[in-house]
C-alpha positions in Angstrom: -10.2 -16.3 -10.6 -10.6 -17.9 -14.0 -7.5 -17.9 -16.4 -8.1 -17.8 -19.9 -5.7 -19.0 -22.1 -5.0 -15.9 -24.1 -3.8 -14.6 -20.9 -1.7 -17.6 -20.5 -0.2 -17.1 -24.2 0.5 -13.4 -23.3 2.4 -14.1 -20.4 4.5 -17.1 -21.9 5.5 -14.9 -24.7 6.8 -12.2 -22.2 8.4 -14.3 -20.0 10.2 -15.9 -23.3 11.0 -12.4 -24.1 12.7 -11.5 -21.3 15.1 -14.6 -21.2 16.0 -13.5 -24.5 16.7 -10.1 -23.9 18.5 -11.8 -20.3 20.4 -13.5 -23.2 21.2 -11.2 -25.6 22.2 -8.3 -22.9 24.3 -10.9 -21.4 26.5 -12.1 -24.3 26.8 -8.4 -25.1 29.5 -8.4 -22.4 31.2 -11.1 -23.9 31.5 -9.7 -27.4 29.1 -10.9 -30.3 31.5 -9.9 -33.2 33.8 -11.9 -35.0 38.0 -11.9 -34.0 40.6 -13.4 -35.9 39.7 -16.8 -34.7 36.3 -16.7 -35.6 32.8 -15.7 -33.4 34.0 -14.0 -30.1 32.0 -15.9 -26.7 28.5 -14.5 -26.9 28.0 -14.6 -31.0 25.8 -17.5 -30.5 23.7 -16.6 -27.3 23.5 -13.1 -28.6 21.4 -14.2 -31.5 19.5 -17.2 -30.1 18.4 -14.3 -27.8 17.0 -12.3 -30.5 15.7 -15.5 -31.6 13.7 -15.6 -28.4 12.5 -12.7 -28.5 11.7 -12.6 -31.8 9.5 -15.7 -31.3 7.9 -14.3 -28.2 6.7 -11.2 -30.3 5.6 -13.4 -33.1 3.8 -15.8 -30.4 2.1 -12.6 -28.6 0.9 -11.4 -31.9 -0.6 -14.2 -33.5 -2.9 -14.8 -30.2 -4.0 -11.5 -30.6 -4.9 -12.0 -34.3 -6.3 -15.1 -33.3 -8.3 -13.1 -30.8 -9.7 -10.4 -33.4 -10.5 -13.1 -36.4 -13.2 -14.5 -33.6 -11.1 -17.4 -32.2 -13.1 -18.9 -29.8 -10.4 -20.8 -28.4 -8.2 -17.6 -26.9 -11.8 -16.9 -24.9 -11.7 -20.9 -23.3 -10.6 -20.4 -19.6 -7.1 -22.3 -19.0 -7.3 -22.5 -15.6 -10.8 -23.0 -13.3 -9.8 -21.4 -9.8 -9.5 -24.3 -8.0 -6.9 -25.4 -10.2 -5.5 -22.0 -10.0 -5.3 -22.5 -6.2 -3.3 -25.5 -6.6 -1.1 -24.3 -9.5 -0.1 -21.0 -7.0 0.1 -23.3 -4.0 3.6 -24.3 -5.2 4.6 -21.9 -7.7 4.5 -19.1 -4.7 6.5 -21.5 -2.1 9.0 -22.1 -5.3 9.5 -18.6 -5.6 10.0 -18.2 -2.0 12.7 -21.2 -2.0 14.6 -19.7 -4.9 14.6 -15.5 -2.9 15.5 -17.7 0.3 18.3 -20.1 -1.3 20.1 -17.0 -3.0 20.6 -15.3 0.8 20.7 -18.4 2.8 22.1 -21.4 0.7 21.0 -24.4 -1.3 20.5 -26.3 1.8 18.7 -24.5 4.3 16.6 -23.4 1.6 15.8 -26.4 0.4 15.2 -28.0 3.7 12.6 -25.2 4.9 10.7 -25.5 0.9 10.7 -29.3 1.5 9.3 -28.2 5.3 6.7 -26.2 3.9 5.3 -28.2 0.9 5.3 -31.4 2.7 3.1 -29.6 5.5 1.2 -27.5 3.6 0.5 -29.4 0.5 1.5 -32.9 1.6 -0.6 -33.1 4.7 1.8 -34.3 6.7 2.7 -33.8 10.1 4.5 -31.0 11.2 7.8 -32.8 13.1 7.9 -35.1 9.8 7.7 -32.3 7.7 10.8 -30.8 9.5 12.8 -34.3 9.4 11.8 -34.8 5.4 13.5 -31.7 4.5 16.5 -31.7 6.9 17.1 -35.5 6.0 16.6 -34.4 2.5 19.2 -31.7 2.7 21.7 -33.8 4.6 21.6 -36.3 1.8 22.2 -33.3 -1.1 25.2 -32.2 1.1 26.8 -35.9 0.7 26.1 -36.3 -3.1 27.1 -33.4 -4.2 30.0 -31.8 -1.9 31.2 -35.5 -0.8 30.7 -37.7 -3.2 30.5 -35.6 -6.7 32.8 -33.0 -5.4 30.8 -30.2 -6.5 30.0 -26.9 -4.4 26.5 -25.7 -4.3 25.7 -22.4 -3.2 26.5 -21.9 0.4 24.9 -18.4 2.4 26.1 -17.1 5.5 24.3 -20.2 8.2 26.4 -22.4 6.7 29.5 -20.5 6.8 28.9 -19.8 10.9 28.5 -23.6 11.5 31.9 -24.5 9.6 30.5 -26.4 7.0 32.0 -23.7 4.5 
């Protein structure tokens, strides 16, 4: 499958889109008007959201003008398939990590994404695969709860075991 880039320029300017409207829907809860003291919490992101989307709109359309006026560069292909195999080979597993880490924690997510993509994509071994991304999430657990004293997201495994 062949990727041109106006295709890629389209869907950047969406996905730019919708963090801005993620934005601006979002600060709506916090107020975007002005109090007493001045702006109220979500003045600022409610209008860099806008911004966003603005700019996403404005993006969108000036690759389709560029498109109409006989730009041969919205035509040039972006991505050749083989690179679009590689590209999706860890975008999907990235996707995956981030469903998995919001049910099941930061670490046992990351340690079966490290699992996978050092497999998969790394050619290695399977049992070294396994030990890369539970060493790897071992470590994360001592810099950041131990030693930084910050809490990452925990799901329910971790909770069983204690480690809570």
């Amino acid at each position: 499958m062949r990727i041109k880039r106006l295709h890629v320029e389209i869907v950047t300017a969406i996905t730019l889109a919708a963090v801005g409207a993620l934005g601006a829907t979002g600060a709506l809860e916090l107020g975007v008007s002005w109090s007493e003291s001045g702006p109220m919490p979500g003045y600022f992101p409610f209008y860099v959201g806008i911004i966003l989307i603005v700019a996403a709109f404005a993006s969108a359309a000036q690759a389709i003008f560029r498109l109409k006026m006989g730009s041969e560069e919205m035509r040039e292909t972006f991505l050749e398939p083989e690179q679009t195999r590689r590209v999706l080979s860890f975008l999907l597993p990235m996707i995956v990590f981030v469903i998995v880490t919001v049910f099941l924690g930061t670490y046992i997510g990351t340690a079966l994404y490290l699992f996978y993509v050092a497999w998969r994509n790394g050619g290695y071994k399977p049992w070294i695969a396994i030990l890369i991304g539970i060493v790897f999430s071992i470590a994360l657990y001592f810099v950041f709860e131990k030693a930084f004293q910050v809490p990452l997201h925990k799901g329910p495994i971790e909770e069983m075991l204690g480690i809570y």
